[in-house]
C-alpha positions in Angstrom: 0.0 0.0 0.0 1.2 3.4 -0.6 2.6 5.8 1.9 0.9 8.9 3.2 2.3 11.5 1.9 3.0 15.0 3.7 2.9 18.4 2.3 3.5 21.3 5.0 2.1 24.9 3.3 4.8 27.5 3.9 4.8 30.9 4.0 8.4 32.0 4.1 11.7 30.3 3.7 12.0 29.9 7.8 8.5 27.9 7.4 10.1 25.6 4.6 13.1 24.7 6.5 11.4 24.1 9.8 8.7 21.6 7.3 11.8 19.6 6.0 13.3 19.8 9.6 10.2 17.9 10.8 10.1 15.0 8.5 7.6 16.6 5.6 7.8 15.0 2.0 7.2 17.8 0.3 6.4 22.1 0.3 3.9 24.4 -1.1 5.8 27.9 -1.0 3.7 30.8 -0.8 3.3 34.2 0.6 0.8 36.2 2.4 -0.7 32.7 4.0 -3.5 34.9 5.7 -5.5 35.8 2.6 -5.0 31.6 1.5 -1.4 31.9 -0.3 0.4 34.2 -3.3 3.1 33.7 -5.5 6.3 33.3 -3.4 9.5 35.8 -4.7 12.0 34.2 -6.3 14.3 35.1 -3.6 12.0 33.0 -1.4 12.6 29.7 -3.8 16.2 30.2 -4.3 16.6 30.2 -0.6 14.2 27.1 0.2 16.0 25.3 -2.6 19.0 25.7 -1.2 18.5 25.0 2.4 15.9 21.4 2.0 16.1 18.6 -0.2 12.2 17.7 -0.8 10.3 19.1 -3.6 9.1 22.7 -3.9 5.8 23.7 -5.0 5.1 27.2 -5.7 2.0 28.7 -5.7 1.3 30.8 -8.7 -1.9 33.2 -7.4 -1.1 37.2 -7.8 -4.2 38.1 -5.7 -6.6 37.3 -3.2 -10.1 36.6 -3.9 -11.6 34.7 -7.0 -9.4 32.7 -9.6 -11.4 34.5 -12.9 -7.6 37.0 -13.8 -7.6 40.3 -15.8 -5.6 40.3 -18.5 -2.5 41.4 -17.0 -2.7 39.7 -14.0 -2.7 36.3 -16.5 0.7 37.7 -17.9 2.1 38.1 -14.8 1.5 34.7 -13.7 3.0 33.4 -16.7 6.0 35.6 -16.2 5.9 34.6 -12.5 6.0 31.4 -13.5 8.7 31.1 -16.3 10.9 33.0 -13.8 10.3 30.3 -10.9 10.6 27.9 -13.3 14.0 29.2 -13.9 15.0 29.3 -10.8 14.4 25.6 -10.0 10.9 24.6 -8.8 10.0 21.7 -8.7 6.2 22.2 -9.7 3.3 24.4 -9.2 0.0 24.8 -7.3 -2.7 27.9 -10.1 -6.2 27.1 -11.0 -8.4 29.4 -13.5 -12.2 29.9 -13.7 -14.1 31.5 -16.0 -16.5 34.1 -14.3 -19.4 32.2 -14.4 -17.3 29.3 -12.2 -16.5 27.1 -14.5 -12.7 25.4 -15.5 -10.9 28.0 -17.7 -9.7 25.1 -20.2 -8.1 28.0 -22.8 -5.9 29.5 -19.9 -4.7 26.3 -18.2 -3.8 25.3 -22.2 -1.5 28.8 -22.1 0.1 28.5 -18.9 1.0 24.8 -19.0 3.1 25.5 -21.9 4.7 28.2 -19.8 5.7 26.0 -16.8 6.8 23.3 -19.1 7.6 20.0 -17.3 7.1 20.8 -13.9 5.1 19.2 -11.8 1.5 20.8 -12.4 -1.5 20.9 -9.5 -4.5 22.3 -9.3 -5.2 24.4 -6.5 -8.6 24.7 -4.2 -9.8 26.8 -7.1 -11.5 22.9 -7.7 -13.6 23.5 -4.1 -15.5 26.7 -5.6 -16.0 25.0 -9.7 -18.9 24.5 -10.7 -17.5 21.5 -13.3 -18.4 18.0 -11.5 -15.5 16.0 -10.7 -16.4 13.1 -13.0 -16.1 15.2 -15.8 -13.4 17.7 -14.9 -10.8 15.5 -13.0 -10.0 13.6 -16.6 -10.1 16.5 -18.4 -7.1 18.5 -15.7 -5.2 15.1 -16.2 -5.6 15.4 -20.1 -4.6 19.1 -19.9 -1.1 18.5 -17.8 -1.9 18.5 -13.9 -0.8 15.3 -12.4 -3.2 16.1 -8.8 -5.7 18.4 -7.1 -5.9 20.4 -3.8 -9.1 19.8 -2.2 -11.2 20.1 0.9 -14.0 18.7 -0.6 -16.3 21.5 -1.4 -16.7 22.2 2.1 -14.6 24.4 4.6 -12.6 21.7 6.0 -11.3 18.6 4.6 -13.6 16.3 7.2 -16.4 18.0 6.6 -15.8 17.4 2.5 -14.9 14.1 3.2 -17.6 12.2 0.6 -16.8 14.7 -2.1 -12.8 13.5 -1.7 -13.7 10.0 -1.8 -15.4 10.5 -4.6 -12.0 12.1 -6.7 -10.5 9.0 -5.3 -12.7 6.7 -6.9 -13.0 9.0 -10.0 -8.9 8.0 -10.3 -7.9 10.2 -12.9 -5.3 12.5 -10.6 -3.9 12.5 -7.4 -5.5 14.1 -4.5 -4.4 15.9 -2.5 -6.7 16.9 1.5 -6.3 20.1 2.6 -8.1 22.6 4.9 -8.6 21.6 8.6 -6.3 18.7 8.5 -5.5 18.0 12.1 -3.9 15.5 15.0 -7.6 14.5 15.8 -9.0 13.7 12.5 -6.6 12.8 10.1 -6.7 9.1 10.5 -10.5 9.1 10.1 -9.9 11.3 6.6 -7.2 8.5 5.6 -9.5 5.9 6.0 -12.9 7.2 4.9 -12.0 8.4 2.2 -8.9 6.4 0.7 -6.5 9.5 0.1 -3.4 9.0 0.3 -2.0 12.7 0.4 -2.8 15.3 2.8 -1.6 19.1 3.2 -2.0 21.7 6.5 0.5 24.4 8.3 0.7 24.0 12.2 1.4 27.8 12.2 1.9 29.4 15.7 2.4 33.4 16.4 5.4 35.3 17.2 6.3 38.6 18.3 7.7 41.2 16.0 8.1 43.9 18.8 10.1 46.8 16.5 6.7 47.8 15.7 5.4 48.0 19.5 3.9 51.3 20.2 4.2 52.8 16.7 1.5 55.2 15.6 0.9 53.1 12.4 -0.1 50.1 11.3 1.9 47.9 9.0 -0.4 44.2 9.0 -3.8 43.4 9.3 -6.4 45.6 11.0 -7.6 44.1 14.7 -4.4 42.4 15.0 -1.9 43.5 17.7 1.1 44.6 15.9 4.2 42.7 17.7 1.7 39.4 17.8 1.2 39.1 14.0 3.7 37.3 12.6 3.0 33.5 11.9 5.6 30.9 11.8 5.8 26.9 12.0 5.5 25.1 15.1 7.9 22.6 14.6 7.6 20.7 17.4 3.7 20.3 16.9 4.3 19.8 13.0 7.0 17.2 14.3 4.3 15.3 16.5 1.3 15.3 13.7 4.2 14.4 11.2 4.9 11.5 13.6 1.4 10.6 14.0 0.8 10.3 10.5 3.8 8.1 10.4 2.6 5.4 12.7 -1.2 5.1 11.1 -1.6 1.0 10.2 -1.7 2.8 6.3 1.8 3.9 6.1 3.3 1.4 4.1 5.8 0.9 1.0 6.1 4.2 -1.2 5.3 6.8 -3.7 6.5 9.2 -6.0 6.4 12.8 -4.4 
């Protein structure tokens, strides 16, 4: 049977480093984690590259909200991407809708040319699509992408649990559980649903205190400045990472 396999969502280079550190098989690199993940820098890749030796997925989003791009904000992405691509990731995590919600087939042809043989995912723009996954997952296999990041059309992984088993069953890509993954109900995902990938953070606050007292505000409104500033809790990402390990399902291995 195949292994479970890990992927830690990273915000920063620190967060990467601290993921490999604690036994994960593999990264999604992004920035600005607190509106769901944007395009890392290069710098950020370079650096992660560098310092771990598991794969590298960068996410290729140039905005929060919705996943239907103006015309420049495509271009960028394809710059973005030809530019990470340079710089040596190992695959990528963009999804496109049209505005009415439905797979942009015309833009994922464009931008899979543009990220070339990387390893190609589509992103939790699948849990907002209105395409059912009978029909889409064969088609995002057809068009390049080897897996999907899903929570199942729900907030939270468990709570989407039929909707992943049924992109298990459907077979045509990987998949990938994301959103709510925890110590407490991981196992029970595994199992009810037959996934054999999941992906979550274990983020915990520090302080940035150079900002204490200051008149204005640099982050996110309601949030105390010098308690903002979110990191990986390695020791907690080493115990779920550990966890995961032991399940009765962890056996043999896979490609990451």
């Amino acid at each position: 049977m195949e292994k479970i396999v890990i992927e830690v969502c990273c915000g920063s280079v620190d967060d990467a480093v601290r993921a490999a550190e604690a036994g994960a098989d593999r990264v999604e690199l992004n920035s600005a984690l607190f509106v769901g993940g944007l395009t890392p820098s290069v710098g950020a890749l370079l650096e992660s590259k560098a310092r771990v030796d598991i794969p590298i997925i960068s996410m290729i989003r140039p905005r929060a909200g919705g996943f239907c791009y103006t015309d420049l904000e495509f271009e960028t992405m394809l710059q973005d991407t030809r530019e990470l691509a340079k710089a040596g990731t190992d695959g990528f995590a963009v999804g496109f809708l049209t505005a009415e919600g439905w797979l942009d087939e015309e833009r994922c042809k464009i931008w899979v040319e543009a990220a070339g043989d990387r390893e190609l995912v589509f992103h939790r723009a699948f849990d907002i699509m209105k395409n059912e996954p009978e029909e889409v997952l064969p088609r995002l296999a057809e068009l390049g992408f080897k897996r999907i990041l899903t929570s199942g059309r729900e907030p939270s992984a468990p709570a989407g649990k039929e909707m992943i088993r049924r992109c298990v069953e459907v077979g045509a890509v990987q998949v990938l559980a994301g959103g709510g993954v925890r110590a407490g109900n991981v196992q029970e995902l595994i199992q009810s649903t037959g996934c054999r990938q999941v992906h979550f953070s274990c983020h915990m606050k520090i302080s940035d205190t150079s900002v204490r007292g200051a008149k204005l505000s640099f982050g996110l409104p309601n949030v105390p400045e010098d308690e903002k500033f979110d990191i990986i809790d390695t020791n907690k990402l080493s115990d779920l990472v550990r966890l995961i390990r032991a399940l009765p399902e962890f056996y043999g291995s896979v490609e990451v």
